[in-house]
C-alpha positions as CSV (number, residue, x, y, z in Angstrom):
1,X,5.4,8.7,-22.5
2,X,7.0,5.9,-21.0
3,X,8.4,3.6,-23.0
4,X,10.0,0.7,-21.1
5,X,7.5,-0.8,-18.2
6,X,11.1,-1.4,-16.1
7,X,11.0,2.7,-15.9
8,X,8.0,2.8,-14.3
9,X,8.4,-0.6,-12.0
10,X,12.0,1.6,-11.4
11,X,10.7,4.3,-10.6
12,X,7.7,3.7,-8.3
13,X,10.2,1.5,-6.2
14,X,12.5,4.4,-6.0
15,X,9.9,6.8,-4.8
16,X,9.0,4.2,-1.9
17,X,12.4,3.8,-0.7
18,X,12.8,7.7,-1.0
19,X,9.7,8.2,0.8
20,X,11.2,5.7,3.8
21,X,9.4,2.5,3.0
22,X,11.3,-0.3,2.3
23,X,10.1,-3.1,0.7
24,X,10.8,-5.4,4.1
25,X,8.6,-3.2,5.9
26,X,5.6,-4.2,3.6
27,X,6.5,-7.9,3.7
28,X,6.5,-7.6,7.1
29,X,3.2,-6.2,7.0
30,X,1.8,-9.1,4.8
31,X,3.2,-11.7,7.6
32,X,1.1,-9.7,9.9
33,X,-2.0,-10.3,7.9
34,X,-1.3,-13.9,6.9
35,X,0.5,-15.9,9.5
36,X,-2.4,-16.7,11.2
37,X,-3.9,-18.5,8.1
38,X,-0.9,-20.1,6.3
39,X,0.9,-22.6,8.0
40,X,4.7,-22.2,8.1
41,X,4.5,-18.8,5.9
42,X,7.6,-17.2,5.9
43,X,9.3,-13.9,5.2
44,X,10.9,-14.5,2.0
45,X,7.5,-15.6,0.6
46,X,5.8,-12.3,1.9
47,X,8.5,-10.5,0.1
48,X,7.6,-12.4,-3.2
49,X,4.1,-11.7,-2.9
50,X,4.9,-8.1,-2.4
51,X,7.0,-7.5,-5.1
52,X,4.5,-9.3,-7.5
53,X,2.2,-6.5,-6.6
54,X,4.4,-4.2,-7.3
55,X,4.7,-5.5,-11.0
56,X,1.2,-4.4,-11.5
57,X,1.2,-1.0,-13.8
58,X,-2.0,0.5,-11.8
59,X,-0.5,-0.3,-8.4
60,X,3.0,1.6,-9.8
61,X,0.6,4.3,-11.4
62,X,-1.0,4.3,-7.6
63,X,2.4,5.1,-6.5
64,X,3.5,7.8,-8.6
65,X,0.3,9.6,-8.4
66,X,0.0,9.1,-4.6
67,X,3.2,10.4,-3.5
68,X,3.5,13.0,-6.2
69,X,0.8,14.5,-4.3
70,X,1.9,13.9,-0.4
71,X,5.2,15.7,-1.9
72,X,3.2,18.8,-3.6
73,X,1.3,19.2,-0.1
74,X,4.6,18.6,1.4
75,X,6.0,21.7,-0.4
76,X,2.8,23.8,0.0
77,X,2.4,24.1,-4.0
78,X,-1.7,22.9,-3.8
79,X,-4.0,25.0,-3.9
80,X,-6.2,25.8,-0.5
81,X,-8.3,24.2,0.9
82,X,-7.1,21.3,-0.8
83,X,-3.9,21.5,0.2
84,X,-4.8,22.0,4.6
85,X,-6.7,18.8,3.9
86,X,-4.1,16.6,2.7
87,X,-1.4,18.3,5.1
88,X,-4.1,17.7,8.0
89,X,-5.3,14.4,6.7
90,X,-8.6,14.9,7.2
91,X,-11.2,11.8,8.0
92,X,-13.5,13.0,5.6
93,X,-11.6,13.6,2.7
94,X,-11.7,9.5,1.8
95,X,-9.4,10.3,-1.9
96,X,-6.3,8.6,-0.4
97,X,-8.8,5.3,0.4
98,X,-10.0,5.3,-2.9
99,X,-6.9,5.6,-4.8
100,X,-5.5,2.5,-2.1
101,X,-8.8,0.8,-3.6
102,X,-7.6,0.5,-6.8
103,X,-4.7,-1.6,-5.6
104,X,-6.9,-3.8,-3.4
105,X,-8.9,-4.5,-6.2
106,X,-6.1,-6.2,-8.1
107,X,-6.5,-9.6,-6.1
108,X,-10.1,-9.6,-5.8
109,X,-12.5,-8.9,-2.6
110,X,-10.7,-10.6,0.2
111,X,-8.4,-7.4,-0.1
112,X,-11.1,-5.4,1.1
113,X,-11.1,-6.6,4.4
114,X,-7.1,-7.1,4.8
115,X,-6.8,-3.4,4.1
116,X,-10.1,-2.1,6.1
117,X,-8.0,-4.2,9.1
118,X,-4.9,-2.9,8.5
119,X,-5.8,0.5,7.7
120,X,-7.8,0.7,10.8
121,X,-4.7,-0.8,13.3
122,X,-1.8,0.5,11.4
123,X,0.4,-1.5,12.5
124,X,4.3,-1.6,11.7
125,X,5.1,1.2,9.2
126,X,1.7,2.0,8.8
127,X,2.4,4.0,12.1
128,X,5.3,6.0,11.4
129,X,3.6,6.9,8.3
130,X,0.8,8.2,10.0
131,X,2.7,9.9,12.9
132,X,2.6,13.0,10.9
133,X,6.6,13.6,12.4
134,X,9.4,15.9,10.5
135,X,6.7,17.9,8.5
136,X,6.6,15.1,6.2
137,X,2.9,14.2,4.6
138,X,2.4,10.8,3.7
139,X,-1.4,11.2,3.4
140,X,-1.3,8.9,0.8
141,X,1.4,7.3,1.1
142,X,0.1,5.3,4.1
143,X,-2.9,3.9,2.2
144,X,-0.6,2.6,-0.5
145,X,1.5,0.7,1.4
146,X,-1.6,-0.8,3.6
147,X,-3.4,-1.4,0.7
148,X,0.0,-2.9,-1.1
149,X,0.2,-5.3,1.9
150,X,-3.4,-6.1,1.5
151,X,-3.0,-7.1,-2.2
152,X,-0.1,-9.1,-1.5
153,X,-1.8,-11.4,1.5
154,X,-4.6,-11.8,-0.5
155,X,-2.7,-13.1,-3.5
156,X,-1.1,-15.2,-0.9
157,X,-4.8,-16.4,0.5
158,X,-5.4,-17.4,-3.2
159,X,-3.0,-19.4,-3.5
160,X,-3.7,-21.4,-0.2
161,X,-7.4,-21.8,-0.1
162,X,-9.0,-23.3,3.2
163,X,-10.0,-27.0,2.8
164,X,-13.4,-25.4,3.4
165,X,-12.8,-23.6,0.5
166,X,-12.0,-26.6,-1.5
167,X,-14.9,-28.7,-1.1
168,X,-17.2,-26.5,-1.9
């Protein structure tokens, strides 16, 4: 059982970086989403955003779970077929989405559509992670990250409602 939320936090943040994601690769990610919207956004508050998602225990749970499973498809120990469709990253097999869902969900509905657009273009990191290169399998890994960035822009969005959004 863990005893100290720190491990966890720890722990999930060491699996990203081990996995090749760094935490500037998901703030850059959230820019991506949000520049458009927020006038003079910069990096360092992307990064702030980012990390404050990554305080949440089910978005480190996400984390843990996700790539513990990438890694066991990695090293062929699933069981077939399972284990061809997260090696192939199949269209239909949707599990991946839904576990990024739960993350989404942490900063309400407007994460929905930043991670349905960002999963769709994968853009930045989102890329590599998806280039299926060096054997590695990141079928999971990918939608964590995308829906990580989508959390954190729409925290951001929160925070900086539209005057549209304030009169009514």
């Amino acid at each position: 059982m863990v005893k100290d939320t720190n491990e966890l936090h720890e722990k999930a943040l060491a699996l990203l970086n081990q996995r090749g994601v760094q935490l500037a690769d998901i703030a850059e990610l959230v820019m991506f989403l949000q520049q458009s919207y927020i006038d003079d956004l910069t990096y360092e508050v992307c990064l702030e955003n980012v990390k404050a998602v990554l305080k949440k225990r089910e978005v480190q749970n996400t984390i843990l779970t996700g790539i513990q499973l990438d890694i066991l498809a990695e090293n062929k120990e699933l069981m077939n077929p399972l284990l061809d469709i997260i090696v192939e990253d199949e269209g239909l097999y949707g599990i991946d989405e839904i576990m990024a869902l739960s993350i989404v969900n942490v900063y309400g509905s407007i994460g929905f559509t930043n991670y349905g657009y960002i999963d769709k273009i994968k853009p930045g990191i989102l890329k590599k992670l998806n280039s299926h290169n060096d054997n590695e399998v990141h079928t999971f890994l990918d939608d964590i990250v995308g829906a990580i960035a989508a959390a954190a822009a729409s925290r951001l969005a929160h925070a900086h409602p539209t005057k549209s959004d304030i009169t009514k």
